[in-house]
C-alpha positions in Angstrom: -8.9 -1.1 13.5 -10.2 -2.9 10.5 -13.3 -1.3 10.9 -12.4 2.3 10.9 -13.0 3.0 14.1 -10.8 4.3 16.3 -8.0 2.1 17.9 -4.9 2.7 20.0 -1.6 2.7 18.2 -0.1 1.6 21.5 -2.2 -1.3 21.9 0.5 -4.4 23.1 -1.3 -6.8 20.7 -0.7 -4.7 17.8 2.4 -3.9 18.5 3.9 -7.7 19.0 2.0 -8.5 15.5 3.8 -5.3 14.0 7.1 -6.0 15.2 6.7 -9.5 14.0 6.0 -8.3 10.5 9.3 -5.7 11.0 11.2 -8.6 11.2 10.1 -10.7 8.1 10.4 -7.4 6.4 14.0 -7.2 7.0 14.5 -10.4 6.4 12.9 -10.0 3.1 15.0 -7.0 2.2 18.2 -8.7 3.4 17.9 -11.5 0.5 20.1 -11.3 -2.4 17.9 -10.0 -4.7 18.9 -13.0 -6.9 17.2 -15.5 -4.5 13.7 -15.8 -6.2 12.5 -18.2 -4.2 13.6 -17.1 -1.1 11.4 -13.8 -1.8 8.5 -15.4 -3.2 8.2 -17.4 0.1 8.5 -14.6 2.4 6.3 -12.6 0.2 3.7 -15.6 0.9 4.5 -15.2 4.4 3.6 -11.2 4.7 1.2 -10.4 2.3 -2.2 -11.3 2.7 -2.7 -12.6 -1.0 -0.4 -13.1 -3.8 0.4 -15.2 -6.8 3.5 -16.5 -8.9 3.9 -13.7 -10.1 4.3 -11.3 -7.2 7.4 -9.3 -7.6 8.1 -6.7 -5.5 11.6 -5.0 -5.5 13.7 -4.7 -2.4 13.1 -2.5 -0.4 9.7 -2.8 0.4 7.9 -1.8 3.8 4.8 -2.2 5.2 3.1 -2.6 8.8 1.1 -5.6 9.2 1.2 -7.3 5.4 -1.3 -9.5 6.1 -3.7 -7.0 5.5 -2.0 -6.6 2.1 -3.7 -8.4 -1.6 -2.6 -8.2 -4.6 -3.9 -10.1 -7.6 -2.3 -11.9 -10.8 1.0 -10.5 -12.2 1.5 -7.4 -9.8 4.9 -5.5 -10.2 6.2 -2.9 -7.6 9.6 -1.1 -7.7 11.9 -0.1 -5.0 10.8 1.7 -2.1 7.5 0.5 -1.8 5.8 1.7 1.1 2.3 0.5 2.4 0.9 1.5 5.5 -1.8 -1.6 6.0 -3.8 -0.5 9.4 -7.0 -1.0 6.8 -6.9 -3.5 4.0 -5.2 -2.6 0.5 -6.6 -4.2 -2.3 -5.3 -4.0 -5.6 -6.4 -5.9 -8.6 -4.6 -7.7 -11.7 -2.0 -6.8 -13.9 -0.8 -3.4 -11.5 2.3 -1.6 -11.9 3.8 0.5 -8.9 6.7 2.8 -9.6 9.2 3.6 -7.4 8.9 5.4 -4.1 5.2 4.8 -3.7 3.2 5.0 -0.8 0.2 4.2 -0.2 -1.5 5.1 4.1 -4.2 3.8 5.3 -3.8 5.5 9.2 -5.1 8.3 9.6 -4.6 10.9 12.4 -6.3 13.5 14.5 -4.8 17.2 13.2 -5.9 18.3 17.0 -2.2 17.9 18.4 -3.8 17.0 22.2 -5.8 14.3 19.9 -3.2 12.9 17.8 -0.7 12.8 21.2 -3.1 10.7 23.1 -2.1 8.0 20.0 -6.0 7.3 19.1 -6.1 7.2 15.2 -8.1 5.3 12.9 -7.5 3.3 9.6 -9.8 3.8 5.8 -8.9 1.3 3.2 -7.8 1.5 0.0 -8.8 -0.6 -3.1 -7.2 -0.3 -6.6 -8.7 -1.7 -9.9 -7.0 -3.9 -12.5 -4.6 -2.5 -15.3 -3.4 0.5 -13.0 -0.1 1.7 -13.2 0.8 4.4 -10.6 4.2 6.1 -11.5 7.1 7.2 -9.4 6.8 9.3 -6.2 2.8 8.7 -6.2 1.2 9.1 -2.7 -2.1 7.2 -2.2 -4.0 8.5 1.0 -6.7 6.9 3.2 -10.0 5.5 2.1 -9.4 6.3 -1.6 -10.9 3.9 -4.5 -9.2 3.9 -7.8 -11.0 1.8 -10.4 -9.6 -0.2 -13.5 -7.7 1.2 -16.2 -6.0 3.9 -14.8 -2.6 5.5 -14.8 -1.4 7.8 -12.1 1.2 10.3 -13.3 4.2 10.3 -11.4 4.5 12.4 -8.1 0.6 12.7 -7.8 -0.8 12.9 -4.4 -4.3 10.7 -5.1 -6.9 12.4 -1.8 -10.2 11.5 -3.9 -11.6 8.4 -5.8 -10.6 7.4 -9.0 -13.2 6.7 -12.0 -12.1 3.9 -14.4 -10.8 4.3 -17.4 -8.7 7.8 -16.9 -5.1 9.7 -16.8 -4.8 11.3 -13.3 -2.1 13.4 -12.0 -1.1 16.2 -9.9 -0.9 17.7 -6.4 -4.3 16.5 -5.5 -4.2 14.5 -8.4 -7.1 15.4 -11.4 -8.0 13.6 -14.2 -6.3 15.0 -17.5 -7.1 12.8 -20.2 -10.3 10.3 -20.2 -9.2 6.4 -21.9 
Protein backbone atom coordinates (compact mmCIF):
# COMPACT_ATOMS: atom_id res chain seq x y z
CA UNK A 1 0.00 0.00 0.00
CA UNK A 2 2.79 2.37 0.85
CA UNK A 3 4.29 1.74 -2.25
CA UNK A 4 1.47 2.51 -4.65
CA UNK A 5 0.79 -0.56 -5.77
CA UNK A 6 -2.21 -2.06 -5.60
CA UNK A 7 -3.63 -3.44 -2.29
CA UNK A 8 -6.96 -4.89 -1.01
CA UNK A 9 -9.05 -2.52 0.94
CA UNK A 10 -10.49 -5.65 2.56
CA UNK A 11 -7.32 -6.93 3.70
CA UNK A 12 -8.03 -8.25 7.69
CA UNK A 13 -4.70 -6.68 8.75
CA UNK A 14 -5.57 -3.39 7.48
CA UNK A 15 -8.72 -3.28 8.63
CA UNK A 16 -7.84 -4.23 12.54
CA UNK A 17 -5.02 -1.34 12.32
CA UNK A 18 -7.89 0.99 10.86
CA UNK A 19 -10.42 0.34 13.27
CA UNK A 20 -7.89 0.75 15.90
CA UNK A 21 -7.05 4.25 14.74
CA UNK A 22 -11.21 4.81 14.47
CA UNK A 23 -11.23 4.39 17.90
CA UNK A 24 -8.37 6.85 19.19
CA UNK A 25 -10.02 9.15 16.71
CA UNK A 26 -13.16 9.18 18.62
CA UNK A 27 -11.66 9.34 21.56
CA UNK A 28 -9.75 12.32 20.46
CA UNK A 29 -12.87 14.06 19.30
CA UNK A 30 -14.73 13.21 22.42
CA UNK A 31 -12.22 15.37 24.69
CA UNK A 32 -13.32 18.67 25.92
CA UNK A 33 -11.74 20.70 23.78
CA UNK A 34 -10.30 22.50 26.83
CA UNK A 35 -8.21 19.40 27.77
CA UNK A 36 -4.83 20.34 26.11
CA UNK A 37 -3.00 17.77 27.22
CA UNK A 38 -5.32 15.14 26.80
CA UNK A 39 -5.18 16.06 22.91
CA UNK A 40 -1.63 16.58 22.57
CA UNK A 41 -1.15 12.93 23.82
CA UNK A 42 -3.52 11.32 21.69
CA UNK A 43 -2.29 13.45 18.85
CA UNK A 44 1.22 11.75 19.75
CA UNK A 45 -0.52 8.58 19.66
CA UNK A 46 -2.08 8.83 15.89
CA UNK A 47 0.02 10.91 14.01
CA UNK A 48 3.07 9.75 12.76
CA UNK A 49 5.11 12.98 13.64
CA UNK A 50 4.32 16.05 15.54
CA UNK A 51 5.58 18.67 17.85
CA UNK A 52 4.37 21.04 20.83
CA UNK A 53 2.77 22.74 18.89
CA UNK A 54 0.37 20.48 17.00
CA UNK A 55 -3.04 21.74 17.17
CA UNK A 56 -5.59 20.37 15.35
CA UNK A 57 -9.33 21.24 16.07
CA UNK A 58 -11.92 18.72 16.83
CA UNK A 59 -13.21 17.10 14.66
CA UNK A 60 -10.57 15.69 12.87
CA UNK A 61 -10.49 12.28 10.91
CA UNK A 62 -8.18 10.23 9.36
CA UNK A 63 -7.54 6.43 8.46
CA UNK A 64 -4.32 5.09 9.73
CA UNK A 65 -2.50 8.49 11.30
CA UNK A 66 0.55 6.98 11.62
CA UNK A 67 1.17 7.58 8.19
CA UNK A 68 0.45 11.23 9.00
CA UNK A 69 3.72 14.13 9.74
CA UNK A 70 3.51 17.28 10.34
CA UNK A 71 6.30 19.65 11.25
CA UNK A 72 6.86 22.63 13.79
CA UNK A 73 3.85 24.89 14.70
CA UNK A 74 1.07 23.20 12.36
CA UNK A 75 -2.54 24.57 12.80
CA UNK A 76 -5.73 22.77 11.30
CA UNK A 77 -9.34 23.77 11.78
CA UNK A 78 -12.39 21.78 12.18
CA UNK A 79 -13.28 19.11 10.03
CA UNK A 80 -10.06 18.03 9.06
CA UNK A 81 -10.14 15.10 6.94
CA UNK A 82 -6.96 13.01 5.77
CA UNK A 83 -7.22 9.98 3.97
CA UNK A 84 -3.51 8.45 4.92
CA UNK A 85 -3.34 5.03 2.68
CA UNK A 86 0.10 6.89 1.39
CA UNK A 87 2.17 9.08 3.59
CA UNK A 88 1.15 13.00 4.04
CA UNK A 89 3.85 15.08 4.60
CA UNK A 90 3.57 18.57 5.37
CA UNK A 91 6.30 20.93 6.44
CA UNK A 92 6.60 23.91 9.15
CA UNK A 93 4.61 26.71 9.96
CA UNK A 94 1.15 25.22 7.87
CA UNK A 95 -2.21 26.46 8.23
CA UNK A 96 -5.29 24.18 7.20
CA UNK A 97 -8.70 25.80 7.05
CA UNK A 98 -11.71 24.32 7.83
CA UNK A 99 -13.29 21.39 5.92
CA UNK A 100 -10.12 20.27 4.24
CA UNK A 101 -9.41 17.12 2.84
CA UNK A 102 -6.67 15.83 1.71
CA UNK A 103 -6.92 11.54 -0.25
CA UNK A 104 -4.41 9.71 -0.82
CA UNK A 105 -6.65 6.31 -2.14
CA UNK A 106 -7.25 6.22 -5.25
CA UNK A 107 -9.80 4.06 -7.15
CA UNK A 108 -10.40 2.23 -10.38
CA UNK A 109 -13.31 4.37 -12.43
CA UNK A 110 -14.02 0.72 -14.13
CA UNK A 111 -17.08 -0.05 -11.71
CA UNK A 112 -16.25 -4.11 -12.15
CA UNK A 113 -12.60 -2.82 -10.99
CA UNK A 114 -13.37 -0.58 -8.26
CA UNK A 115 -16.20 -3.37 -6.82
CA UNK A 116 -13.62 -6.03 -6.64
CA UNK A 117 -12.09 -3.35 -3.65
CA UNK A 118 -8.38 -3.33 -5.42
CA UNK A 119 -7.28 0.37 -5.16
CA UNK A 120 -4.04 1.87 -4.64
CA UNK A 121 -2.61 4.89 -2.56
CA UNK A 122 -0.09 8.20 -4.10
CA UNK A 123 1.22 10.38 -1.40
CA UNK A 124 1.03 13.79 -0.79
CA UNK A 125 3.88 16.18 0.48
CA UNK A 126 3.27 19.91 1.33
CA UNK A 127 6.05 22.56 1.73
CA UNK A 128 6.59 24.91 4.64
CA UNK A 129 4.57 28.31 5.10
CA UNK A 130 1.42 26.88 3.15
CA UNK A 131 -1.84 27.87 4.15
CA UNK A 132 -4.63 26.07 2.37
CA UNK A 133 -8.12 27.81 3.06
CA UNK A 134 -11.59 26.50 3.71
CA UNK A 135 -13.25 23.76 1.66
CA UNK A 136 -9.75 22.92 -0.10
CA UNK A 137 -9.57 19.37 -1.61
CA UNK A 138 -6.07 17.91 -1.94
CA UNK A 139 -6.04 14.72 -4.31
CA UNK A 140 -3.55 11.86 -4.70
CA UNK A 141 0.09 12.07 -5.47
CA UNK A 142 0.03 15.89 -5.53
CA UNK A 143 3.30 17.96 -4.34
CA UNK A 144 2.80 21.48 -3.11
CA UNK A 145 6.06 23.26 -2.46
CA UNK A 146 6.84 26.14 0.16
CA UNK A 147 5.24 29.36 0.32
CA UNK A 148 2.06 28.76 -0.98
CA UNK A 149 -1.55 29.67 -0.32
CA UNK A 150 -4.50 27.76 -1.58
CA UNK A 151 -7.59 29.82 -2.06
CA UNK A 152 -10.48 28.55 -0.39
CA UNK A 153 -12.66 25.72 -2.09
CA UNK A 154 -9.84 24.86 -4.56
CA UNK A 155 -9.69 21.37 -5.75
CA UNK A 156 -5.55 20.99 -5.98
CA UNK A 157 -5.27 17.69 -9.01
CA UNK A 158 -1.60 18.89 -10.06
CA UNK A 159 1.72 19.90 -8.36
CA UNK A 160 2.30 23.07 -6.80
CA UNK A 161 5.50 25.33 -7.60
CA UNK A 162 6.78 27.30 -4.60
CA UNK A 163 6.26 30.53 -4.02
CA UNK A 164 2.54 31.05 -5.61
CA UNK A 165 -1.38 31.99 -5.01
CA UNK A 166 -3.43 28.99 -6.33
CA UNK A 167 -7.04 28.59 -6.48
CA UNK A 168 -9.93 27.24 -8.31
CA UNK A 169 -11.78 24.14 -9.54
CA UNK A 170 -8.65 22.45 -10.65
CA UNK A 171 -6.83 24.93 -8.82
CA UNK A 172 -4.30 27.42 -11.11
CA UNK A 173 -1.91 29.71 -10.07
CA UNK A 174 -3.20 33.42 -9.98
CA UNK A 175 -0.67 35.52 -8.62
CA UNK A 176 3.26 34.43 -8.43
CA UNK A 177 5.00 35.57 -4.50
Amino acid sequence: MLAGEVYSAVDEQLLKELNATKDLVWQYNSLRPTDFAGRKALLGQILGQSDEDTFINQPFYCDYGKHIKVGKRFFANFNFTVLDEAYVTIGDDCFVGPNVGIYTACHSTDPVERNSRKEWALPVTIGNNVWIGGSVTILAGVTIGDNVTIGAGSVVVRDVPSGVVVAGNPARIIKKL
